[in-house]
C-alpha positions as CSV (number, residue, x, y, z in Angstrom):
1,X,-11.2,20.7,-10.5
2,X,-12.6,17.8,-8.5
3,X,-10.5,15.8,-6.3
4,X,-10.6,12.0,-5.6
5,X,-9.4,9.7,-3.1
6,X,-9.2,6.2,-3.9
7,X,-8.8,3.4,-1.7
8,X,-7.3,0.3,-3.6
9,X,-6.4,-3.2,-2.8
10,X,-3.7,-5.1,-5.0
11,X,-1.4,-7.9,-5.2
12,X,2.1,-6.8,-5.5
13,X,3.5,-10.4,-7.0
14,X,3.0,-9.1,-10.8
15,X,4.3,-5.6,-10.0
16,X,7.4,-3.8,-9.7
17,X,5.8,-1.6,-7.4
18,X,4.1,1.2,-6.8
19,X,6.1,4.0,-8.9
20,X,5.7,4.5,-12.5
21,X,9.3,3.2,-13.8
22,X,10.6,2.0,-17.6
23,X,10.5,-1.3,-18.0
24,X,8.1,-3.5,-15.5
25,X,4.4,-2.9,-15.1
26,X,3.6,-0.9,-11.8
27,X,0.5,-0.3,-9.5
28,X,0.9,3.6,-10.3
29,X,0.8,2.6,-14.0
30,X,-2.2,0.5,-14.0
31,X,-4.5,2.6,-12.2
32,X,-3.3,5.8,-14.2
33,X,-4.1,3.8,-17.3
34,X,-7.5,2.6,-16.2
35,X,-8.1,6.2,-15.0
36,X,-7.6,7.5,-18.8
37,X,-9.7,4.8,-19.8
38,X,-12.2,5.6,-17.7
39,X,-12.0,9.8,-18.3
40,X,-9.6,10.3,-21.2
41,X,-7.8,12.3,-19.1
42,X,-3.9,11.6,-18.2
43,X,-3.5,12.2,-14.6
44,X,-1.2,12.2,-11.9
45,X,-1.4,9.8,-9.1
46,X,-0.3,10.6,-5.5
47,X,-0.2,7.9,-3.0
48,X,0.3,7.7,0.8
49,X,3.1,5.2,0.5
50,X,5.6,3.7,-2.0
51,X,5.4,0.1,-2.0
52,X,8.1,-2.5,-2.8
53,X,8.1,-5.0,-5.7
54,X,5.8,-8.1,-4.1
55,X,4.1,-5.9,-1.5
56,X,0.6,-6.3,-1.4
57,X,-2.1,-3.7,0.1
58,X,-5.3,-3.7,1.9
59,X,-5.8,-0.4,1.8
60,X,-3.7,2.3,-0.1
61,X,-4.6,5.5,-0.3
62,X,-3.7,7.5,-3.2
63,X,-5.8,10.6,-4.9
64,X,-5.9,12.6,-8.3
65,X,-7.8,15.4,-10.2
66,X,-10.3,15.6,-12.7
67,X,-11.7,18.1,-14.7
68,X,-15.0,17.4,-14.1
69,X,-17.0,15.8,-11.6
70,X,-19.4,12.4,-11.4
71,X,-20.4,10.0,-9.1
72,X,-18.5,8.4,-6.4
73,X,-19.9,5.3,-7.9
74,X,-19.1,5.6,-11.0
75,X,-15.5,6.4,-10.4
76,X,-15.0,3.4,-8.5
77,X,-17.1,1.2,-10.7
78,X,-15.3,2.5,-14.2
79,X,-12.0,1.9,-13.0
80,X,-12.4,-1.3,-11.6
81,X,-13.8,-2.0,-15.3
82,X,-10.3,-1.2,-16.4
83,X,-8.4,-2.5,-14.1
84,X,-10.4,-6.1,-14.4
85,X,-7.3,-7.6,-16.1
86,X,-4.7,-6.5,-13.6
87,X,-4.7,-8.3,-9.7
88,X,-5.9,-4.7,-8.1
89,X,-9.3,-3.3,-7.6
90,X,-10.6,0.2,-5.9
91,X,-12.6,-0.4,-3.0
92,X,-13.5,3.2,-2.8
93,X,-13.7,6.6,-4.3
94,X,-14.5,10.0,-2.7
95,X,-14.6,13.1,-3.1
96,X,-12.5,15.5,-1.6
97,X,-11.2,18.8,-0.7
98,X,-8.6,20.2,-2.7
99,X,-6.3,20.8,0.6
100,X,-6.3,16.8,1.0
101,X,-3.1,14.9,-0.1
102,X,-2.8,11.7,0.3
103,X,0.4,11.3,2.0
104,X,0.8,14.4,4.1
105,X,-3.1,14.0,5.2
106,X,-2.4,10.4,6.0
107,X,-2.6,10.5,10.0
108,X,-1.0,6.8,10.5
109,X,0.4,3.6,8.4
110,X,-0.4,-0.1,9.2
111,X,1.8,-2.7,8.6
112,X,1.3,-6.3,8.6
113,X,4.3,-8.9,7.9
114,X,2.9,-12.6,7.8
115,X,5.5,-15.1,8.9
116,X,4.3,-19.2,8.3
117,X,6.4,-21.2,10.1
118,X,6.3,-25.0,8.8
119,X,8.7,-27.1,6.9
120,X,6.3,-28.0,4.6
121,X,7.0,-25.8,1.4
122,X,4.1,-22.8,0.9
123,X,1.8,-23.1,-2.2
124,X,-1.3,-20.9,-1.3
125,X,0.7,-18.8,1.1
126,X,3.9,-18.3,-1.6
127,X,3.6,-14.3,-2.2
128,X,1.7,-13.6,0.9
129,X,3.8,-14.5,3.8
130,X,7.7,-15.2,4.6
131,X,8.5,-19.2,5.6
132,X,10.2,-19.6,8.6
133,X,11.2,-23.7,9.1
134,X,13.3,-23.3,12.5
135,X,10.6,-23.1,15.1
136,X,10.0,-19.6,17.0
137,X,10.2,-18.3,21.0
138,X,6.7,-16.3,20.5
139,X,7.2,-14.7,24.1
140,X,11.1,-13.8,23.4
141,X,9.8,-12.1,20.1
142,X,6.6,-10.6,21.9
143,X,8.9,-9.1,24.4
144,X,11.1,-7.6,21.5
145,X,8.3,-6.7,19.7
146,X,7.1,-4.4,23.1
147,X,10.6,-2.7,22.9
148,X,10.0,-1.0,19.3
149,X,6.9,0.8,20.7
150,X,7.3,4.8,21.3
151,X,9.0,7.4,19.6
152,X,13.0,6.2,17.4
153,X,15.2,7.8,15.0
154,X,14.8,5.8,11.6
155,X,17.8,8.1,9.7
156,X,19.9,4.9,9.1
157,X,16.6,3.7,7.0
158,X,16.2,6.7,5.1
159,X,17.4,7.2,1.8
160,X,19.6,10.1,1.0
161,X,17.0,12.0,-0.8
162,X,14.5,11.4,1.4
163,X,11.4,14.1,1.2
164,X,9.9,13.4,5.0
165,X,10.5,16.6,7.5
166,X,12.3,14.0,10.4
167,X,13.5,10.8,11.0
168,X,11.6,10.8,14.7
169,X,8.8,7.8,14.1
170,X,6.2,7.2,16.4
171,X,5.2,3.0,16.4
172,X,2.3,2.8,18.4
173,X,1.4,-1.0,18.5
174,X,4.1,-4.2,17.0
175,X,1.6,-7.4,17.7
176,X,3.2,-10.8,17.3
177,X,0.6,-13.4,17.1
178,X,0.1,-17.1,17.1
179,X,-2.7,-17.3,14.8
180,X,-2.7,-21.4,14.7
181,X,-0.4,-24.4,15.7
């Protein structure tokens, strides 16, 4: 049974997410249901990461199985054919071995939170970044952004039935940037 790994990019504003829930469309529903379009086959999707209800990605990874086996191309092609009416697109399919899981193979996660700080109200920037009015000590918040780098215990952020082995988290790089004035 063929394996694929996807690589999609979406915007989270119409979602409620990335898990299949009652109620409100999610990322996990759309791309199972353009899957089935695209195969006839009902599948179960396994991403690296939950997102939130408005989160956005660049580059999620999440895989499934087939029962028989095409083209890279062709995945990626015949699902973004039925996902054309939904803000989400895959950038890439691949095939894979059957030991690869796209969250316990994932090796790292990048983040990126966009802050705009203005007082002018946000119309292109709306769902994509947080507004900040008050104005911003850069250096103070590079200097706190060094601290969070190296190894910390995240158990007050998990959730009670959380499935990861530990709490320890590595965070390799926090980057606060000045992008324009």
């Amino acid at each position: 049974m063929p394996r694929w790994k996807i690589t999609l990019e979406y915007d989270g504003t119409a979602f409620s997410g990335w898990q299949r829930q009652d109620g409100p469309a999610s990322v996990q529903q759309a791309v199972e249901e353009a899957i089935l379009g695209f195969c006839g086959e009902e599948v179960r999707l396994h991403v690296a990461g939950r997102t939130d209800a408005g989160v956005h990605a660049l580059a999620q990874v999440a895989h499934f199985d087939l029962s028989k086996d095409t083209k890279a191309e062709t995945v990626r092609d015949a699902l973004n054919f039925h996902l054309r009416d939904q803000p989400a697109c895959i950038l890439e399919a691949e095939g894979v071995s059957e030991e690869f899981h796209a969250r316990f193979s994932a090796k790292s996660r990048h983040y990126l939170y966009r802050l705009i700080n203005r007082r002018a109200p946000l119309v292109l920037e709306k769902n994509r970044a947080h507004q900040v009015t008050k104005p911003l000590d850069i250096f103070t918040m590079q200097k706190a952004a060094g601290l969070m780098i190296g190894i910390h215990d995240f158990s007050t952020f998990r959730a009670q039935n959380c499935q990861s082995n530990s709490p320890m988290k590595t965070l390799d790089a926090a980057r606060i940037e000045r992008i324009s004035e």
